[in-house]
C-alpha positions in Angstrom: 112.8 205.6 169.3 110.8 207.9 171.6 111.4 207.5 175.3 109.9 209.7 178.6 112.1 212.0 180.6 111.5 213.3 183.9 113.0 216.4 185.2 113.3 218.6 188.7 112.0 222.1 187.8 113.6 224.7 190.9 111.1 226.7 192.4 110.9 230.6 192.3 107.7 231.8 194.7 109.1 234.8 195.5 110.0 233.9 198.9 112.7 234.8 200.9 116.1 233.0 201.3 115.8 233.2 205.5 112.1 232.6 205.5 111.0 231.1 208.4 109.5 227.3 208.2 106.4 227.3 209.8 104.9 224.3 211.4 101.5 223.4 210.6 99.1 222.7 213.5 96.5 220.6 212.9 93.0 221.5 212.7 90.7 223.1 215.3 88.4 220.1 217.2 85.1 220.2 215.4 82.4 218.8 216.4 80.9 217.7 213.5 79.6 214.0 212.0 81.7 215.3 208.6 83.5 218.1 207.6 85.6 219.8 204.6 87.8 222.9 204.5 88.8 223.2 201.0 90.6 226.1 198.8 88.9 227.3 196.4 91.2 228.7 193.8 92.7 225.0 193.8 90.0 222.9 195.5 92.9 221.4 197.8 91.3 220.0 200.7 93.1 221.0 203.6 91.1 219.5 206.2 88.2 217.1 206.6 86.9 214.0 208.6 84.9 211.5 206.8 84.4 213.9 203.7 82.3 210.7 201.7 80.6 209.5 204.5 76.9 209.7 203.2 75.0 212.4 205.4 71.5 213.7 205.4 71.4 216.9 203.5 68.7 219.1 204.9 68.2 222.5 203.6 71.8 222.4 201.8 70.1 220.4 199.1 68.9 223.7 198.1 72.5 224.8 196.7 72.1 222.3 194.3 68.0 223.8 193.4 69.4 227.2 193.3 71.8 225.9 190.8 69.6 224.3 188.7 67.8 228.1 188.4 71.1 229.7 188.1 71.9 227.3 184.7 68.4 228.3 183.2 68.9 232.3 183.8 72.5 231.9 182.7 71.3 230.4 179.7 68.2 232.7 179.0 65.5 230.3 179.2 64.4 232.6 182.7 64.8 235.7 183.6 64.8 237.2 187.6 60.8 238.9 186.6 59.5 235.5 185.2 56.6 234.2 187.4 55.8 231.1 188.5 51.9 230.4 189.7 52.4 228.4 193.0 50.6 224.6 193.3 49.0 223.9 195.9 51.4 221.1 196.7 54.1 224.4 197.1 52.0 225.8 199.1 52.0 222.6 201.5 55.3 222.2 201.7 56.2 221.6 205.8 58.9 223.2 207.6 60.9 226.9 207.0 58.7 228.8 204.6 58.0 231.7 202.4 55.0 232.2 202.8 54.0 232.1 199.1 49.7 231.4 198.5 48.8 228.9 196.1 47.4 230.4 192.6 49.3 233.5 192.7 52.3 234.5 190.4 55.5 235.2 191.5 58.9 235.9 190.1 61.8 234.1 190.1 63.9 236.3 191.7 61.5 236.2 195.0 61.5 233.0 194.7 64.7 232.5 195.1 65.3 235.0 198.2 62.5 233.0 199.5 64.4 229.8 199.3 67.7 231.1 200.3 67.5 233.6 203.0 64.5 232.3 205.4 65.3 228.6 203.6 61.8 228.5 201.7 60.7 225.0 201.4 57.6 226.2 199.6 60.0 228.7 197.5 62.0 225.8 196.5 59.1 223.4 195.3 57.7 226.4 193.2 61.2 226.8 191.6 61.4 222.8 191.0 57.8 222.4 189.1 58.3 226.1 187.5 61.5 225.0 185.8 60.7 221.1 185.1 57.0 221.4 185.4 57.4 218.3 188.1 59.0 217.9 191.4 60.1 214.4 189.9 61.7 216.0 186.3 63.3 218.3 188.6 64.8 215.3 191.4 65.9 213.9 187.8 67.7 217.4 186.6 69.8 217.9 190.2 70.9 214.1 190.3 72.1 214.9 186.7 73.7 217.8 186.9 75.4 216.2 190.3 76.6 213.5 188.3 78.6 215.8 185.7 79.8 217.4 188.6 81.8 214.4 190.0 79.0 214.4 193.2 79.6 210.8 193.6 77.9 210.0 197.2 75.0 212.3 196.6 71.5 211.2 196.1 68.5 213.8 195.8 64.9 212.8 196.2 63.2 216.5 196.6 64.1 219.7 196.0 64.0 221.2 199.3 66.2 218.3 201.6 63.0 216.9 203.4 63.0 213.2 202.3 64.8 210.9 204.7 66.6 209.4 201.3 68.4 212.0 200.4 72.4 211.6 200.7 75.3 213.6 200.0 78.7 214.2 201.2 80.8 216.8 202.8 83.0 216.8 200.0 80.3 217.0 197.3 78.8 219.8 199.0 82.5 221.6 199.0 82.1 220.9 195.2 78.8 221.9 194.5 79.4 225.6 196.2 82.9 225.5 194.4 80.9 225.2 191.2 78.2 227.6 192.2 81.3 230.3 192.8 83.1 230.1 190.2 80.1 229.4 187.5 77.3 231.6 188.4 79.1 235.0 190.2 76.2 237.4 189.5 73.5 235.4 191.0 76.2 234.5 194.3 75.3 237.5 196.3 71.6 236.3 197.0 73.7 233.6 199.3 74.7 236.7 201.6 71.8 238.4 201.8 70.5 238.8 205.7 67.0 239.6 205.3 64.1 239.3 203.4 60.2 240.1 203.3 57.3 238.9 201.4 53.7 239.1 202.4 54.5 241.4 205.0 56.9 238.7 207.1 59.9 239.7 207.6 62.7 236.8 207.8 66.5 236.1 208.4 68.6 234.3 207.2 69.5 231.2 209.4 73.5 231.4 208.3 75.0 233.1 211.3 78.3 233.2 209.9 76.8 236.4 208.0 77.0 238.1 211.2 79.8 237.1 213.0 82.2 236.7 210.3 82.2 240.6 208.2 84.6 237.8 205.5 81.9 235.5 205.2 79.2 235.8 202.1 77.5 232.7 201.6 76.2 229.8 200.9 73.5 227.8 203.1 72.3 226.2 206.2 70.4 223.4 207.1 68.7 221.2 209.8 66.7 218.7 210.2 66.5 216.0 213.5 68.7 213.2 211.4 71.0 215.3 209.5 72.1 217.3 212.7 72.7 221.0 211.8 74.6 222.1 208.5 76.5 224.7 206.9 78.2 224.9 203.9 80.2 228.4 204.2 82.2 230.7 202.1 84.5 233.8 202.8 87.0 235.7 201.4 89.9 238.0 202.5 92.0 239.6 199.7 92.6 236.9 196.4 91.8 234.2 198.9 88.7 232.3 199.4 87.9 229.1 201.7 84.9 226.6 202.0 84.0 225.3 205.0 81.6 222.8 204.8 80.1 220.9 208.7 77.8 218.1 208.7 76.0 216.7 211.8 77.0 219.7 214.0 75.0 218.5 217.4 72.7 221.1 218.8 73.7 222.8 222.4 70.5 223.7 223.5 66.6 222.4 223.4 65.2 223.9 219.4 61.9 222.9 220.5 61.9 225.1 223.9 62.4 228.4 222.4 63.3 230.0 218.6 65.9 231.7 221.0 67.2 228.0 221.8 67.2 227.6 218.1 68.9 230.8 216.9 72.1 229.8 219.8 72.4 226.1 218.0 72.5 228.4 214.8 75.0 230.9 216.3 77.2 227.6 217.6 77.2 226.4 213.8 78.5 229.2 212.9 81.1 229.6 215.3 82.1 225.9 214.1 82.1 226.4 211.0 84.1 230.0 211.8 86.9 227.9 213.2 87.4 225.9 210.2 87.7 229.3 207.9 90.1 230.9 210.7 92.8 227.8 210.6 92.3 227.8 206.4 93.7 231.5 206.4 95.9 231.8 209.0 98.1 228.4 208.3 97.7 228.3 204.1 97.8 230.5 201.1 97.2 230.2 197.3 100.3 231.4 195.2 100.8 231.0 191.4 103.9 229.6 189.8 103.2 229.9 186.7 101.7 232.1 183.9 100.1 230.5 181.2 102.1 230.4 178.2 105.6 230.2 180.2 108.6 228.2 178.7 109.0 225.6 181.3 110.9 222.6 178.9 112.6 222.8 175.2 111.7 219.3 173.4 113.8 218.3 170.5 111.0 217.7 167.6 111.7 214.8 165.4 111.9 215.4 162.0 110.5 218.6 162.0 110.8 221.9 160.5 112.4 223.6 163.6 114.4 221.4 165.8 113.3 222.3 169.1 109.3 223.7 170.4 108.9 224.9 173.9 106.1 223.1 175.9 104.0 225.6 179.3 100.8 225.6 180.4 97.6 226.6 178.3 96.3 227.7 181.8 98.0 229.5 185.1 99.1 227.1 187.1 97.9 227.6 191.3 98.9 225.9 194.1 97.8 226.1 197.5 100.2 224.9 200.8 100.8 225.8 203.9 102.2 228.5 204.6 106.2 229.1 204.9 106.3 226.1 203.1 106.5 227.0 199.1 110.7 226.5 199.6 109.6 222.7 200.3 107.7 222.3 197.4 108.6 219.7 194.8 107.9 220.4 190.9 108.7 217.9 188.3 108.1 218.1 184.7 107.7 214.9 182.8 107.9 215.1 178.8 108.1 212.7 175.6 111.2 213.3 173.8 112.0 214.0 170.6 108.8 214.8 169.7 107.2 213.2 166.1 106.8 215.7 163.9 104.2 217.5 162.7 103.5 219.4 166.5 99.9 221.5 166.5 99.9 224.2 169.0 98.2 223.0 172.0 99.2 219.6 171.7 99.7 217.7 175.3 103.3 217.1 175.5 103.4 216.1 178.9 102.8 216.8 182.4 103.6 218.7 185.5 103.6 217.3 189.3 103.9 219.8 191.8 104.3 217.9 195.4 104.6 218.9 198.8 105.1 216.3 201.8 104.6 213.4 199.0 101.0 214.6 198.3 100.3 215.0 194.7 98.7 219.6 194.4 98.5 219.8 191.4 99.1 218.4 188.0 99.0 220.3 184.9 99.2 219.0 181.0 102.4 220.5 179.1 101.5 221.6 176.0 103.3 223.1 173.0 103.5 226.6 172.8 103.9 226.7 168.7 103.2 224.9 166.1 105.8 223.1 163.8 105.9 221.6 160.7 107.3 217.9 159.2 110.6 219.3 157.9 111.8 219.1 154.6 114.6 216.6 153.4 117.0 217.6 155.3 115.7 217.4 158.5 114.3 213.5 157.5 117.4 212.4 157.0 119.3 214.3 159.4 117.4 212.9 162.1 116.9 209.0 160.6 120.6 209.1 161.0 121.0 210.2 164.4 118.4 207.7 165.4 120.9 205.0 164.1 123.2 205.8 167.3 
């Protein structure tokens, strides 16, 4: 009785009828273990090299801390002026620090400019045991939360990124800061801040990028000698945002000469990652084709009250492609029809595929636009005898 039907929808981007077909080049040569450049908007990846390979983490495993901290605020079980009293086993913490003494109180907020600008690891075990009360509830709380958010080669041991056993991915770093973004933007700009001082130390922030790049606003560095030298990077020109995320960047001069041979391998990550963002917004852009409640099929309903309901998208629909390119894209819509009556508004009616190259965008759920009723009569038997032919 009911059968599927697939349709070519034509393609209105705005563009012009003598645009000019631009070829795509391919990326910049990065010298990386792992990369990701993804879109934001759409989370297309648009370049990458081994984006699941399991990598050391370092200090980027503090995205996924600071999120953790974000959630609580968010939800109003913290504020930015709650204090935390610091353990002594903060206080121990190796590696980039704070600064923070053990026994004395200190706010949230400090807390996290101490683990995000100068890359606190001390800041960042305060924050763990303040929240869950343990380092080990907290571990249990970030592999959690990187579960529900599809993190599916990432591992967290610690808070800060120390442990040899952590894991993630390039790609599940692009996610995480994807998520941090778009979830939490009133806590975002502590990622961009340059500078910071606490107990009289003044300290910047390792993440270059801030300096070199005026688009750039975020997120996080991190090093350690088996994870190589990280960034997971952010910036925006006009509606259009890119994440760049480098993994196992090799150092170009001796860190344990000179903090000025440290602060060029930190300039040199930047620059990499820089290149990445550059080739993002110079070759692609992020149109939409749709509004949400657009008319994009009529369905005949099956014994219902109104013969036809239109079906569109319950969200605007974004697509991200290379640019000079949206004339090439391919958009199908494919919808049951007739439709059983009674249709709720909402209801999935079917989906649409938009394509470019043979690579799947984006797909969207068609859903009605209206509701309508089991018809009277009438319709029943209208409709019980066209079904006969």
């Amino acid at each position: 009785m009911f059968r599927y039907l697939i349709a070519t929808v034509a393609l209105c981007a705005g563009t012009s009828a003598f645009a000019v077909t631009v070829p795509v080049p391919s990326p910049p040569p990065v010298k990386a273990a792992s990369y990701v450049l993804m879109s934001y908007r759409t989370g297309t990846i648009l370049a990458q090299k081994d984006p699941a390979e399991h990598r050391a983490p370092a200090s980027t495993t503090k995205l996924m801390t600071a999120y953790l901290v974000f959630q609580e605020l968010a939800a109003g079980r913290l504020d930015l002026d709650t204090t935390f009293t610091v353990s002594k086993k903060a206080w121990q913490q190796p590696g980039s620090r704070m600064f923070i003494e053990p026994g004395k109180e200190i706010s949230v907020g400090n807390l996290l400019q101490g683990m995000l600008v100068p890359s606190g690891n001390d800041a960042a075990m305060a924050l763990a045991e303040g929240v869950a009360g343990t380092e080990a509830g907290f571990v249990s709380m970030m592999n959690a939360v990187a579960k529900q958010l599809g993190m599916s080669n990432t591992h967290y041991v610690d808070p800060a990124g120390l442990s040899p056993k952590n894991h993630v991915s390039a790609l599940d770093l692009a996610v995480l800061a994807r998520a941090l973004i778009h979830e939490f933007p009133q806590y975002y700009h502590y990622f961009a801040q340059k500078e910071f001082t606490w107990n009289d130390i003044h300290q910047y922030n390792w993440n270059k990028l801030l300096w070199l790049d005026p688009d750039a606003d975020g997120l996080k560095t991190g090093f350690t000698p088996k994870a190589g030298y990280c960034l997971v990077a952010s910036a925006k020109r006009g509606d259009e945002r890119m994440i760049a995320v480098v993994m196992g960047v090799p150092a170009i001069a001796d860190a344990s000469e000179s903090t000025r041979a440290n602060l060029a391998n930190y300039r040199h990550l930047a620059k990499v990652s820089e290149s990445l963002l550059e080739y993002g917004f110079r070759f692609f852009r992020t149109e939409k084709l749709y509004d949400a409640g657009k008319q994009l099929a009529k369905l005949r309903v099956w014994k219902g009250g109104e013969k036809y309901v239109g079906a569109g998208l319950a969200e605007p629909l974004y697509v991200t492609v290379a640019r000079g390119h949206f004339d090439d894209l391919d958009i199908k819509t494919h919808t049951k029809t007739p439709v059983p009556s009674p249709v709720t508004q909402g209801e999935a009616l079917g989906t649409v595929t938009v394509s470019w190259q043979d690579k799947v965008l984006a797909t969207a759920p068609l859903v009605a636009l209206k509701s309508v009723p089991e018809g009277g009569v009438w319709a029943t038997i209208r409709d019980t005898v066209l079904g006969w032919f």
